[in-house]
C-alpha positions as CSV (number, residue, x, y, z in Angstrom):
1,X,-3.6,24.7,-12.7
2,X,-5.5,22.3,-11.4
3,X,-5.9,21.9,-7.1
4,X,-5.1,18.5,-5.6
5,X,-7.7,16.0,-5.0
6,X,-7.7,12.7,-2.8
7,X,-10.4,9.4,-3.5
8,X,-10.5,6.2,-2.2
9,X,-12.1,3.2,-2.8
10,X,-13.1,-0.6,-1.6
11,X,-14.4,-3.6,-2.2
12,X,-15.5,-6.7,0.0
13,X,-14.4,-9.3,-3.4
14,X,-15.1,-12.6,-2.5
15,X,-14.6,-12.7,1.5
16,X,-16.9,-12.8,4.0
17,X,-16.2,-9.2,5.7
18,X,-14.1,-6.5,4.1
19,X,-11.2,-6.1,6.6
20,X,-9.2,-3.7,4.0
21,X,-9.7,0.3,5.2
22,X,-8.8,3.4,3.6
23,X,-8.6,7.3,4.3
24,X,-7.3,10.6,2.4
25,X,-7.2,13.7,3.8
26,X,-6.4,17.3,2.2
27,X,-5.8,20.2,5.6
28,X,-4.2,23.4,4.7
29,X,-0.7,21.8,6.1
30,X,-0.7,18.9,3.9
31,X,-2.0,15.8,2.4
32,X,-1.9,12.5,3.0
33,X,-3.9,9.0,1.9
34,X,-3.7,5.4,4.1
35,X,-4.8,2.1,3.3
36,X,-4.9,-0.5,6.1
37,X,-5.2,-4.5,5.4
38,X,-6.6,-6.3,8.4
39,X,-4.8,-9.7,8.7
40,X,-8.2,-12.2,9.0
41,X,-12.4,-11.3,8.6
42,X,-13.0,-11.1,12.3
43,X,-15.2,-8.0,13.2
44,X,-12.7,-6.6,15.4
45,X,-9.8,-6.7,12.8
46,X,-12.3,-5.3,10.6
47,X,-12.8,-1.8,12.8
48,X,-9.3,-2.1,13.9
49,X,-8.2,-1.4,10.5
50,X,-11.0,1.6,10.0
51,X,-9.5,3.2,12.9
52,X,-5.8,2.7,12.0
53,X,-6.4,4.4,8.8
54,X,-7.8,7.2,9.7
55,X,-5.3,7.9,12.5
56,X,-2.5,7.2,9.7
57,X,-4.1,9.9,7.3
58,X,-4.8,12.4,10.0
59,X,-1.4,12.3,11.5
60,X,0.8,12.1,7.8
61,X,-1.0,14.9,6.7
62,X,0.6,17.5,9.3
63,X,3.6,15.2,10.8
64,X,4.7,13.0,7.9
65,X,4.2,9.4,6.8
66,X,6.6,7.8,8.9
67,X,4.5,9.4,12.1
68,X,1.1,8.2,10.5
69,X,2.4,4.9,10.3
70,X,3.5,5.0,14.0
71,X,0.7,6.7,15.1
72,X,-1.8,3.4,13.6
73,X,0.6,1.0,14.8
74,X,-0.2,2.6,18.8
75,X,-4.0,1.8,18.0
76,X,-3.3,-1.7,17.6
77,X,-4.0,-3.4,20.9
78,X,-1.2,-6.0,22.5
79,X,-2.9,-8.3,23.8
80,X,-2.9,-12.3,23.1
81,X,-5.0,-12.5,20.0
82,X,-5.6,-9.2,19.3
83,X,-5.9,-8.1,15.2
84,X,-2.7,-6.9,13.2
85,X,-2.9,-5.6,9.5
86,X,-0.6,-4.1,7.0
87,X,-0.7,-0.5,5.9
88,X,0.8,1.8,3.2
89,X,1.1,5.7,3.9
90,X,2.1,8.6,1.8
91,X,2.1,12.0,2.9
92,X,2.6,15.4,0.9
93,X,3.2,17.9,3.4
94,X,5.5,21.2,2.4
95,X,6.3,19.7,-0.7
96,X,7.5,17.4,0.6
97,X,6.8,13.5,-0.3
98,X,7.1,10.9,2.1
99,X,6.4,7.1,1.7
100,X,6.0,4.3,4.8
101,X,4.7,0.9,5.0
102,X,4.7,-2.2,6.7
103,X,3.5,-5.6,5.1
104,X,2.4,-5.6,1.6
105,X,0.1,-2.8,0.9
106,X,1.8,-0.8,-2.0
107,X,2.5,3.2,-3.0
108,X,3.0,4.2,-6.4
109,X,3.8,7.3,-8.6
110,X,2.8,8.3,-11.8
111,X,3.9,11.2,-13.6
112,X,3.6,11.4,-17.5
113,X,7.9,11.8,-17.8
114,X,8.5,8.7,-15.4
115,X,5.4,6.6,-16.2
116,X,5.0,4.7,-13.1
117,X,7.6,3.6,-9.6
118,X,6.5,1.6,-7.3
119,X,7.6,2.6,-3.7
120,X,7.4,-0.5,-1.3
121,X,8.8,-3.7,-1.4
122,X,6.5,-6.4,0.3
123,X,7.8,-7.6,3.8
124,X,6.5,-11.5,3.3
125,X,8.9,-14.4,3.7
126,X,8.6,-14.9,-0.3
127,X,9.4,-11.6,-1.0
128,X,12.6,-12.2,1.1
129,X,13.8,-15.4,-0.5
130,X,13.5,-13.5,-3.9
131,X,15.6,-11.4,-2.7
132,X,18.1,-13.5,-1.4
133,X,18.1,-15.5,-4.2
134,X,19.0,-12.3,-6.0
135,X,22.5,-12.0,-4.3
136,X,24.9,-12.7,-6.7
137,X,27.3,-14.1,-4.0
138,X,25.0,-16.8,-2.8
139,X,27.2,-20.5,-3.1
140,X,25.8,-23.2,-4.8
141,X,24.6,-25.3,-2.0
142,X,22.8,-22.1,-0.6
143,X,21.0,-21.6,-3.9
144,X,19.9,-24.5,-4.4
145,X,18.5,-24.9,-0.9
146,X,16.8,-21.2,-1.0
147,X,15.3,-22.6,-4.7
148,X,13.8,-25.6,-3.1
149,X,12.4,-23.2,-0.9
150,X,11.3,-20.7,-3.7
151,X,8.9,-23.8,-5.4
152,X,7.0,-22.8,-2.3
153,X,6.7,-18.8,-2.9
154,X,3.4,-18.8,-4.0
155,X,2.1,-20.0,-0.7
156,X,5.0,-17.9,1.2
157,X,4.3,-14.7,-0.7
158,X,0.9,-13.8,1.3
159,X,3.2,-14.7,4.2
160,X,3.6,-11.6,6.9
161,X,6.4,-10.8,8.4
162,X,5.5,-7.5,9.4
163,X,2.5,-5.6,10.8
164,X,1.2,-2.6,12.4
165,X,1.1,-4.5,15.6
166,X,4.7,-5.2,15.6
167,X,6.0,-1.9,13.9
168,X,8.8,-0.1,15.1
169,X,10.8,3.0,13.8
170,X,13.5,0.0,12.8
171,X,11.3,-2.2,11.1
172,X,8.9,-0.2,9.0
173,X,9.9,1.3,5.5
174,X,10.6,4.7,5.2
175,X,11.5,6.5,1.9
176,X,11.6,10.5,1.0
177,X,11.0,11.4,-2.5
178,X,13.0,14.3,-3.2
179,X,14.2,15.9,-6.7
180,X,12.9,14.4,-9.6
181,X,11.5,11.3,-7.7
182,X,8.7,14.0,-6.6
183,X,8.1,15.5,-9.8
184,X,4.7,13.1,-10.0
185,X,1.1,14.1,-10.9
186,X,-0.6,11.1,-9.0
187,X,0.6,8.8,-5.7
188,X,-1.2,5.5,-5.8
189,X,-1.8,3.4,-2.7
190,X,-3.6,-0.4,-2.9
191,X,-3.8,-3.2,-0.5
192,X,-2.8,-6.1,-2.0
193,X,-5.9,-7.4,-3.4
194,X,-5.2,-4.4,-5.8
195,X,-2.2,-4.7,-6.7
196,X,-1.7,-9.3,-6.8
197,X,-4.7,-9.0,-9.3
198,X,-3.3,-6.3,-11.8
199,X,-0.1,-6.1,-13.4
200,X,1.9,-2.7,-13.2
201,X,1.4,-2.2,-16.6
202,X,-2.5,-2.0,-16.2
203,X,-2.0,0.2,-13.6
204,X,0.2,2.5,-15.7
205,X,-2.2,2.6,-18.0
206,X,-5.3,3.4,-15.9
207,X,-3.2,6.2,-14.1
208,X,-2.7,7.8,-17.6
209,X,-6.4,7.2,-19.0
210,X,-7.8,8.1,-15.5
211,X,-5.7,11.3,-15.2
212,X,-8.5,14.2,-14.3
213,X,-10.2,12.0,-12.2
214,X,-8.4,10.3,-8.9
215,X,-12.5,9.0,-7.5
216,X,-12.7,7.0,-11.2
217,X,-9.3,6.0,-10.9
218,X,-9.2,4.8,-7.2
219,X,-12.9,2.8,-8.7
220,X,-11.8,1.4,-11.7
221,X,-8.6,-0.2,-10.0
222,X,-10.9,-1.7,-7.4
223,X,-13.3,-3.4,-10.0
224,X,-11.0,-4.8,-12.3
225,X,-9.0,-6.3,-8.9
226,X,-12.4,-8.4,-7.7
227,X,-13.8,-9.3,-10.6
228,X,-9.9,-10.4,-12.5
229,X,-8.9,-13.8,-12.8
230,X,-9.3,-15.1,-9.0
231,X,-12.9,-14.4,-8.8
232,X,-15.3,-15.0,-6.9
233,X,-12.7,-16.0,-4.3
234,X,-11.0,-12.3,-4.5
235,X,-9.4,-10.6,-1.9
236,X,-10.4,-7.4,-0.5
237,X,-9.2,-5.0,-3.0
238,X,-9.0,-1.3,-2.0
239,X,-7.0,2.3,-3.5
240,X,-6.8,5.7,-2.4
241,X,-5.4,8.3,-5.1
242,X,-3.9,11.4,-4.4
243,X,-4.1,14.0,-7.4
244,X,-1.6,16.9,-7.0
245,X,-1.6,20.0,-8.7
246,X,-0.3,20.4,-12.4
247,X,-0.2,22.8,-14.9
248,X,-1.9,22.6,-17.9
């Protein structure tokens, strides 16, 4: 059997500060991994998202994901102008698997039954008119409006709606993996530099190759992200794995 294990990793890409954060944490009451995405480059967003992420991690790992999340959201200042970001959570703590987010930073599971889920649905204004277009009882003159719309997803997809800054109990996701769903060997968390620049499939595949080592995993998802197609103009890309035990 082999004992859990956490990495993270990050990666300026092509922007002039890397405003994309990340902690994992093992304590004897749990584990738990974060990764915060500062909205801009300024400085400020830049340690604001250092400092929500370590709050996240240190709070999920005894109190659950949902309080990590809350607990980064209360280090964002409120103030006219002050920085926001998006964050992804997951928490292991009594077996138990929790999941929260806000924005677009993404969680994912692997196991080699299941392959791998993804956990989080982005909360961007082209995310949301996918899924409204998706309602099979949308009338005509609605869908075609909403498709007019959709020729402008690309540009709405990096499009927050969402943020630590604004997160409530009511607004951020929240999802328990319980049965099955937590039968997993590795969790997965990216920012979306990560996860815009690689297809599931190639993540799938570098959670299988990668499988006895999260640090080469969390690396190798972060390299391929900056230096893929949008290069040198690539987001901040960042990962933090979570390795739980298995039996061999």
């Amino acid at each position: 059997m082999t004992m859990p294990t956490v990495a993270v990793a990050t990666h300026i890409g092509g922007r002039v500060a890397n405003a994309d954060a990340a902690s994992a944490v093992i304590t004897p009451l749990g584990i738990a991994a974060a990764v915060v995405d500062g909205i801009g480059s300024e400085p400020r967003t830049c340690t604001a998202a250092k400092l929500a992420a370590e709050t996240a991690a240190a709070v999920a790992a005894h109190r659950g994901a949902q309080a990590g999340l809350m607990a980064a959201a209360d280090t964002m200042p409120d103030y006219p102008g002050a920085p926001n970001a998006v964050a992804a959570v997951v928490s292991v703590v009594g077996g138990r698997i929790e999941v929260a987010h806000v924005g677009d930073a993404a969680v994912w599971t692997y196991s080699d039954t299941a392959g791998l889920r993804r956990w989080t649905v982005d909360q961007t204004a082209g995310e949301h008119i996918r899924h409204m277009l998706d309602n099979p009882g949308l009338i005509a003159s609605d869908r075609d409006a909403l498709e007019r719309v959709g020729a402008a997803t690309e540009v709405l997809s990096d499009y927050v709606l969402n943020g630590l800054a604004f997160a409530t109990v009511s607004t951020m996701s929240w999802t328990p993996l319980r049965g099955e769903d937590a039968k997993v060997e590795r969790i997965i968390v990216t920012s979306d530099g990560v996860h815009k620049e690689l297809t599931a499939g190639q993540i799938e595949d570098l959670a299988r190759v990668f499988a006895d080592d999260p640090q080469a995993l969390a690396e190798i998802l972060v390299e391929l992200a900056v230096t893929g197609g949008s290069a040198p103009e690539a987001d901040n890309a960042t990962a933090a794995v979570i390795s739980l035990a298995r039996q061999r």
